[in-house]
GUMI-141050 format. One record per residue (C-alpha): y, x, z. Coordinates in steps of 0.5 Angstrom, whole numbers, plus 500, padded with zeros to 3 digits. Each point is the difference from the previous one (the first is absolute). Layout:
// residues N
YXZ
...
This chain:
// residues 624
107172238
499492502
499496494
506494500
497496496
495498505
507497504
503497494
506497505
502506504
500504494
506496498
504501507
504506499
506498505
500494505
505497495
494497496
497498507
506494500
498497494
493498501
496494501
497499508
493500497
503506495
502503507
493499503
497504494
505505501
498501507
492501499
501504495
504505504
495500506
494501496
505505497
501504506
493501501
498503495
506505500
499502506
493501499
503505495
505503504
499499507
505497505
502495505
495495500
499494503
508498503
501501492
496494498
503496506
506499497
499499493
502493500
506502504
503505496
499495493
504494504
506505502
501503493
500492497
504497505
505506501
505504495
497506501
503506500
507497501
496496506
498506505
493500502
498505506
492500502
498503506
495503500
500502494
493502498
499493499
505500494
495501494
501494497
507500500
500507497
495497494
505494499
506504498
498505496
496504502
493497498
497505496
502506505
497496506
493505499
505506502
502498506
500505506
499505495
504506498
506498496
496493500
503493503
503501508
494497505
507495503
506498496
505506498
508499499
499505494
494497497
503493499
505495500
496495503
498505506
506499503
498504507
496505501
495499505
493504503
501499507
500492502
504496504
506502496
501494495
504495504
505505502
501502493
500493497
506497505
503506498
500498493
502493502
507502504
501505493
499494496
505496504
505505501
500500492
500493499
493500497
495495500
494504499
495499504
495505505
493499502
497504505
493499500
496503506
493500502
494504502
501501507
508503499
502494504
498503506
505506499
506499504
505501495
497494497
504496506
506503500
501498493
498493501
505500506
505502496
499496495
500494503
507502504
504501494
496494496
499504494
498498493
493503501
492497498
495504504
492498498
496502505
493501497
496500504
492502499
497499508
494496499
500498507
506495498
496498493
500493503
507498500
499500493
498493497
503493498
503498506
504507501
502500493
501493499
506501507
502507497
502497493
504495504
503506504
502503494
502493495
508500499
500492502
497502507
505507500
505495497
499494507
499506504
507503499
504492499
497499508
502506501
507498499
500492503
496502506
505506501
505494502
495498505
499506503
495498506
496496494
500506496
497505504
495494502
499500492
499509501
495500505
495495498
500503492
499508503
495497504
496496495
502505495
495505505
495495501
498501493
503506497
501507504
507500499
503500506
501508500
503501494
505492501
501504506
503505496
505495496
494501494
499493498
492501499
496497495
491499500
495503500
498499492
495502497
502507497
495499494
502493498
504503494
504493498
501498507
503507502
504499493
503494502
501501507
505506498
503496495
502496506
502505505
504505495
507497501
500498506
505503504
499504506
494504503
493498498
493501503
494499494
494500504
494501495
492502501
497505496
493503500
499506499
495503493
502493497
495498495
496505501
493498505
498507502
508502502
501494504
493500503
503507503
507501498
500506504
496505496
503497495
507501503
499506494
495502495
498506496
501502493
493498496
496496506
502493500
495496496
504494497
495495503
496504505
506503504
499507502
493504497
497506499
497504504
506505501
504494503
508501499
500499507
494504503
502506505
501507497
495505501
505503504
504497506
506499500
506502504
500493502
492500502
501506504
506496504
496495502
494503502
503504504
505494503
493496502
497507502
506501504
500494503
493500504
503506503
507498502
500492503
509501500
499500491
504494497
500500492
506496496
501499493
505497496
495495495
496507498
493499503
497502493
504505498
500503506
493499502
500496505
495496499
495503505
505501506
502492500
492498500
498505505
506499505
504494498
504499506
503507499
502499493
506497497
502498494
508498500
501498493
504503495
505501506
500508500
507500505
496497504
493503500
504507501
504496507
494496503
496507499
507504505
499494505
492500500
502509502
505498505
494497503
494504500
497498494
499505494
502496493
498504494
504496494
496500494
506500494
501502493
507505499
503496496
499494505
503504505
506501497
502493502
499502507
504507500
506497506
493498504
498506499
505504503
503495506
494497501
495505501
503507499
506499503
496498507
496505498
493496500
493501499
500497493
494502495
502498493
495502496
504499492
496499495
501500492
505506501
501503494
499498493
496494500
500498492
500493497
505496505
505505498
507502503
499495505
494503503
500507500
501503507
504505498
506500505
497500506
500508501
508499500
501495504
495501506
500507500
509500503
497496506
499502506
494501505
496498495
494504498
498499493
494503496
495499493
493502499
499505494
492496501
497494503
497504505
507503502
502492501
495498505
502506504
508499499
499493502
496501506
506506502
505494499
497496505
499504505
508502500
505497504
505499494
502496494
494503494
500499493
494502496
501500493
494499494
500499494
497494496
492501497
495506501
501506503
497507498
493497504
500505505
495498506
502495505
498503507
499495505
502504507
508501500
504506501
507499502
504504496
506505502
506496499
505504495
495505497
499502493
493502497
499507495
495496495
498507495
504506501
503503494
505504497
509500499
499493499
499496506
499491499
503496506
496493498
501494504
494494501
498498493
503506496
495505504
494499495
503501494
505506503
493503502
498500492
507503498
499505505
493502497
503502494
507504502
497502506
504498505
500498507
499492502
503497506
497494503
507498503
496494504
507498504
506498496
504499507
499504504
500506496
496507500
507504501
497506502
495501493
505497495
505507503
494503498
499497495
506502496
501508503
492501497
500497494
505501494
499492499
500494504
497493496
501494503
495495497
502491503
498494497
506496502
507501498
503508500
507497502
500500508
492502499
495506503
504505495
507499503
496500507
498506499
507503497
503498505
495505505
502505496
508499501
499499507
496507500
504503495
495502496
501502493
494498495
499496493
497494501
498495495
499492502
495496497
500492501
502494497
507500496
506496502
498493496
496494501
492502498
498493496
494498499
493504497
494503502
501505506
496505497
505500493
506499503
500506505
498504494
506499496
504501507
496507500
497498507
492502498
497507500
503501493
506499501
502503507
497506496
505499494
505499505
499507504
500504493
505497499
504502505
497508500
């Protein structure tokens, strides 16, 4: 438990509703308690890190100035929003986050009120905040939205299509670009804030709007009036973009300026039509290791963040574990691959770390290309470099896919395209929850034609199947789970495997296991103990046929084991064999159920969901 006694003021806000009635130096206080708050909480806990402590004074001067929750905030992305969960009411509960039944790691509908949308994944808040703002208009309401987007999901396309929509049908919107690009810091200053502050002023809004209506009787002396304001507008703020848009774009300010901040959106809140706040904030705020090295600190671990030191202990929360990751393994193989193959191209969409691609883009950076979080565009620039000779792997988690599906299918397999998707984080991932899992990839990529589509039951096997995929003329997806493997031995040579062929693991009796990818490790413990037959499936498309009709005539039950969805998964793939050979046999199905997994240890939670050794053993006595 933290002791509140030691932040005598926070302790006292229980909702933003006592925020409103304090004093600015009271506000001030508020702020730094909060900051100092959050870092021994997340020290106790775990969680995003660094873009936390950036928006600190952000989220103290939204809920002063606005009437939340009637007034609709929508963050984005929402892993910045721990303050905004401290401030309303969900102080004491903040060192459960990302835990089971503990706080959601973004703002969630069902968790509260002021969690006005739910987010995960980025560049979603302006769509979600103007359709609030037509919602509110057609109610006749008065109540605001706020958009407040940053951390790189601007570079989503997404994000212009709201603006543009935005701007033509001039809604009642407040979007806050909070932006913590460091390349950019030195906007922020007297002369920037000083001309930010008169942008946002009602006496300049005020004479803006009276000239708009004496120069439209002019009209060659109002479009003079037009073009010599956008342009010295652009001079000095980079507005011109958004004012393009029909935005009426204000700053840069200095994001951490807490008063400033407070009055400048006292200024803006009601006034009529689109409006751009642009603010610049650093990430890990506050917090001198974080803001030397906002990346390693984008996260921390429960138990390793020293409050004055930073990161300690000679088992750092971010040493590598004594086992390679699946993640490792890929980028191994991508540079190894990549001195053998000149025509390889890599592409991510913002996962350089988690996709560890970090060596790749060292050693070969004019054959990387990080597109930002664009995955519809990651997936379209790698089909156009396959049409013209090039290999492109994409690097991509499986939730992240998702928002790339119609690409998937008209872009690359519908031309029938050698794209190499190597889908990592597929499975349960654990603390970032429902949004996070990589759950329904299996479904929704095994209907798709031309595709071949497999997952390693070890790390070795990955390294093999991703040297397969790239040598194959054909759209390839090579799914991998998050974390370490059983820690087989990685070779170094390649061996192509044969495309759609099953492996038997241990041979056994009456009871045959059809595990696939990340499953083949704990089918292989249940099959110990019930003597059962285990099959590496290797291939979800396409499927060993031939050995599942096998399969079913020997043994007087079949079990499928999947970490993905059972609905449309691997089980009904192979229900579906057995239908079109007429072939009568029990089969069990074992995967995950039909309702979102929230967030948790992985290890936890697929033991509850039965998906260990343990549990595929109960399940198959069960059955018996």
């Amino acid at each position: 438990m933290i002791d509140l006694t030691l932040y005598p003021h926070l302790s006292k806000i229980n909702n933003p509703a006592d925020l409103r009635d304090l004093s600015e130096p009271e506000l001030l206080v508020i702020a730094d308690e909060l900051r100092q708050y959050m870092i021994v909480a997340l020290n106790e806990c775990g969680g995003h890190f660094a873009g936390n402590l950036g928006t600190v004074e952000l989220a103290v001067a939204l809920h002063h100035v606005f009437n939340t929750p009637e007034d609709r905030l929508v963050w984005d992305v929402g892993h910045q929003a721990y303050p905004h969960k401290i401030l309303t009411g969900r102080r004491d509960r903040i060192t459960t986050i990302r835990q089971k039944d503990g706080l959601a790691p973004f703002p969630k509908r069902d968790e509260s009120p002021y969690d006005t949308f739910g987010v995960g994944h980025s560049s979603t808040s302006i769509s979600a905040a103007l359709g609030m703002a037509i919602a509110a208009q057609q109610q006749g309401s008065d109540r605001k939205a706020v958009a407040i987007i940053g951390d790189g999901a601007m570079s989503a396309g997404m994000v212009f299509e709201a603006l543009n929509h935005a701007g033509a049908i001039k809604a009642n919107l407040l979007v806050i670009l909070n932006d913590n690009d460091m390349s950019i810091s030195d906007n922020v200053g007297a002369l920037s804030n000083y001309f930010a502050s008169i942008l946002a002023s009602k006496l300049y809004t005020g004479f803006r709007k009276g000239s708009k209506k004496i120069l439209a009787r002019v009209p060659p002396m109002w479009e003079f009036a037009r073009r010599t304001e956008e342009h010295l507008k652009g001079m000095i703020a980079p507005g011109t973009l958004f004012e393009e848009l029909g935005f009426n774009y204000l700053g840069p300010f200095d994001g951490h300026d807490l008063l400033h901040l407070i009055h400048t959106l006292k200024n803006i809140r009601d006034l009529p039509g689109p409006q751009l706040l642009h603010i610049i904030t650093q990430k890990g705020q506050g917090y001198a290791p974080a803001e030397a090295d906002p990346i390693a600190y984008h996260a921390v671990k429960a138990g390793y963040l020293d409050k004055d030191k930073g990161i300690v202990s000679a088992t750092s929360a971010i040493k590598k574990p004594s086992k390679p990751t699946y993640s490792n393994v890929f980028g191994e193989w991508l540079c190894d691959m990549a001195a053998i193959e000149p025509r390889l191209v890599a592409v991510t969409p913002a996962m350089r770390e988690g996709s560890d691609l970090i060596k790749f883009s060292q050693a070969y950076p004019t054959r990387y290309f990080d597109v930002a979080i664009a995955e519809q565009h990651a997936v379209t620039v790698a089909a156009g470099m396959a049409c013209d000779g090039l290999k492109p792997v994409v690097a991509i988690y499986s939730t992240f896919l998702q928002r790339a599906y119609d690409q998937l299918i008209h872009d690359v397999v519908l031309q029938k395209l050698p794209v190499l998707l190597a889908l990592d984080r597929s499975g349960v991932v654990g603390g970032d929850g429902s949004t996070h899992n990589g759950v329904y990839d299996i479904a929704y990529a095994r209907c798709l034609p031309h595709i071949v589509f497999m997952a390693p039951a070890d790390e070795n096997e990955l390294r093999q199947m991703l040297y397969t995929g790239i040598s194959l003329n054909a759209p390839v997806i090579v799914r991998y789970p998050r974390g370490s493997g059983p820690g087989v031995m990685v070779e170094k040579a390649f061996t192509q495997l044969a495309i759609g062929k099953a492996e038997i693991r241990r041979q056994g009796k009456e009871i045959a296991i059809l595990a696939w990818g990340s499953m083949v490790t704990p089918s292989l413990q249940a099959g110990e103990e019930l003597n059962a037959t285990v099959v590496n499936m290797r291939f979800i498309k396409p499927l060993d046929e031939a050995l599942i009709k096998q399969l079913a005539q020997q043994y007087k039950l079949l079990v499928t084991v999947e970490e993905g969805v059972m609905t449309g998964g691997v089980g009904s793939a192979v229900s579906e064999v057995l239908a079109k050979e007429n072939v009568m046999c029990p089969i069990l199905h074992l995967g995950l159920p039909d309702y979102p997994i929230e967030h948790g240890d992985p290890d936890a939670l697929l033991a509850e969901l039965g998906l260990n050794a343990a549990g595929i053993v109960k399940s198959i006595k069960d059955k018996l």
